[in-house]
C-alpha positions as CSV (number, residue, x, y, z in Angstrom):
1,X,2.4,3.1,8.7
2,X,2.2,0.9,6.6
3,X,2.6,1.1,2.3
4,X,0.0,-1.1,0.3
5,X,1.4,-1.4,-3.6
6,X,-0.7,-3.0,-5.8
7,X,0.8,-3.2,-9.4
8,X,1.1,-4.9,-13.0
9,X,4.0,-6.3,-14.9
10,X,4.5,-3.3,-17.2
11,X,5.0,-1.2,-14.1
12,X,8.6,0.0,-13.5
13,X,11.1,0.0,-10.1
14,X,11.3,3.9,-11.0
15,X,7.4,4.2,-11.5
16,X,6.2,2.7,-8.1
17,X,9.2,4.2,-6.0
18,X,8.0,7.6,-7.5
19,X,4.8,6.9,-6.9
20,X,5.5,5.8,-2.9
21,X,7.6,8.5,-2.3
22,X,5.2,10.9,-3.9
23,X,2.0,9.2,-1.8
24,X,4.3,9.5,1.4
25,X,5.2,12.7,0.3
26,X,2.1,14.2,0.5
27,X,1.4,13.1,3.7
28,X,4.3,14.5,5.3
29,X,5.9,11.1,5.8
30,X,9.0,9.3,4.4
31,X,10.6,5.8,3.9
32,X,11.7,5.9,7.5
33,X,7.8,6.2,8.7
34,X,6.8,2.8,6.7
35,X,7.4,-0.2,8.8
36,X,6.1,-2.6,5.9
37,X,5.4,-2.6,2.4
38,X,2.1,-5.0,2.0
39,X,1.6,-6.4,-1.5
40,X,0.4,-9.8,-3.2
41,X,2.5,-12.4,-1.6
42,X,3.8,-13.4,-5.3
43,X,5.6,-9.6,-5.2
44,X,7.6,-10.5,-1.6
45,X,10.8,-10.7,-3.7
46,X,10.2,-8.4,-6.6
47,X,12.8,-5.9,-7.3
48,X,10.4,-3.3,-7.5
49,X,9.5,-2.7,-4.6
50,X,13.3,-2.6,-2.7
51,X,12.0,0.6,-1.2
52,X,13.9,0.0,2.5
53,X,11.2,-1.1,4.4
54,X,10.6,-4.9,4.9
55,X,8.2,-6.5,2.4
56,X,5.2,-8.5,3.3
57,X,2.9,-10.6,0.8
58,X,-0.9,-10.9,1.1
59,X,-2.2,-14.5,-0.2
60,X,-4.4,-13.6,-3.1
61,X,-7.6,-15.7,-1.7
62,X,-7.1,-13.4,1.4
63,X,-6.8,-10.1,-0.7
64,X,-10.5,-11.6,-2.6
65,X,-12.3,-12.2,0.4
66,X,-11.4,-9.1,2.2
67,X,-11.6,-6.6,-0.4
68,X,-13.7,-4.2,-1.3
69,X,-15.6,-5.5,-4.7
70,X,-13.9,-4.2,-7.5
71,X,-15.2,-4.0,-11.3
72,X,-11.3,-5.3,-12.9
73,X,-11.3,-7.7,-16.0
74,X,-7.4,-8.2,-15.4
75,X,-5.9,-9.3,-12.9
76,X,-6.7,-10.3,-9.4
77,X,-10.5,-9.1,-8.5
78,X,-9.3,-7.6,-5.2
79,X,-8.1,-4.0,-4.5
80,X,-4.5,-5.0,-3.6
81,X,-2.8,-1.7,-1.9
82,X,-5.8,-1.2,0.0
83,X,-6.4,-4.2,1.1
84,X,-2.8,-5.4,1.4
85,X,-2.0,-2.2,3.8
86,X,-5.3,-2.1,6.0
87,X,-4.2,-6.3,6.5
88,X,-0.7,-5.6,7.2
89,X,-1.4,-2.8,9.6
90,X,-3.2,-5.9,11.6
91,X,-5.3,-3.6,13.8
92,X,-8.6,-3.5,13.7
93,X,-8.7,0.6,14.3
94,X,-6.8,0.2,10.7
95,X,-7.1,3.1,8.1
96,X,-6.5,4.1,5.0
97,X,-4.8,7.8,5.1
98,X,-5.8,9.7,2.3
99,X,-6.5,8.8,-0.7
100,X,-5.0,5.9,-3.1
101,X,-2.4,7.4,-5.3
102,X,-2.2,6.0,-8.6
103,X,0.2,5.8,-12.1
104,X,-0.2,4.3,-15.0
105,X,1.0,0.5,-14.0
106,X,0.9,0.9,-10.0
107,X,-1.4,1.8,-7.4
108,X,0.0,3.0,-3.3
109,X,-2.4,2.4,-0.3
110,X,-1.0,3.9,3.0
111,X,-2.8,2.6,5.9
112,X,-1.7,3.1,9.8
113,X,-4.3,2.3,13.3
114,X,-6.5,4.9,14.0
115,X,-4.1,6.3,17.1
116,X,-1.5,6.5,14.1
117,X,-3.6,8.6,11.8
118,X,-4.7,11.2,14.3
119,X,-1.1,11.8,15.7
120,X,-0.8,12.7,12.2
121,X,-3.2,14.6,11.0
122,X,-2.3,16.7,14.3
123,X,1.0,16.9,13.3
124,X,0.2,17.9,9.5
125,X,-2.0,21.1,11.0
């Protein structure tokens, strides 16, 4: 599995490790099941996201071109946990599992290969 965490600068260490361990949470899944936390390659040392897990950073011309189009003003025109997680996963049975959680200042993507996601939906019956 693999943690996608797009987020602003007003967003908190305590807001987005909530919001991870809520998004893993829900899906049955802790810290121990992330192999990676995927983000915007600027974030590869921020603070906020010492979660456990090794961090890995998404060039933002990557995240553009192979995101989803998104309607933001702000920011980076790309939708960074989703994309971020479904690159890091670097399958291409990649998936997004469940939906995107989102705060105020952070948004979690949790993606994992296809073979991945149904060992786990079997296991969350």
């Amino acid at each position: 599995m693999v943690v996608g965490v797009g987020m602003s600068s007003k967003a908190s260490p305590s807001e987005v490790r909530a919001l991870v361990v809520t998004a893993l949470r829900d899906r049955r899944l802790g810290l121990g099941d992330v192999k990676a936390v995927a983000t915007r390659e600027r974030f590869v040392h921020d603070r906020r996201l010492d979660l456990g897990p090794p961090v890995t950073g998404v060039p933002d011309h990557v995240l553009v071109a192979s995101s989803d189009p998104c309607d933001r003003v702000i920011g980076l025109p790309a939708r960074v946990a989703e994309t971020a997680a479904l690159l890091a996963v670097d399958d291409a049975t990649a998936a997004l599992i469940g939906p995107v959680a989102r705060s105020a200042h952070a948004t979690v993507a949790i993606a994992a290969t296809a073979e991945s996601s149904q060992l786990l939906s079997l296991r969350n019956r």
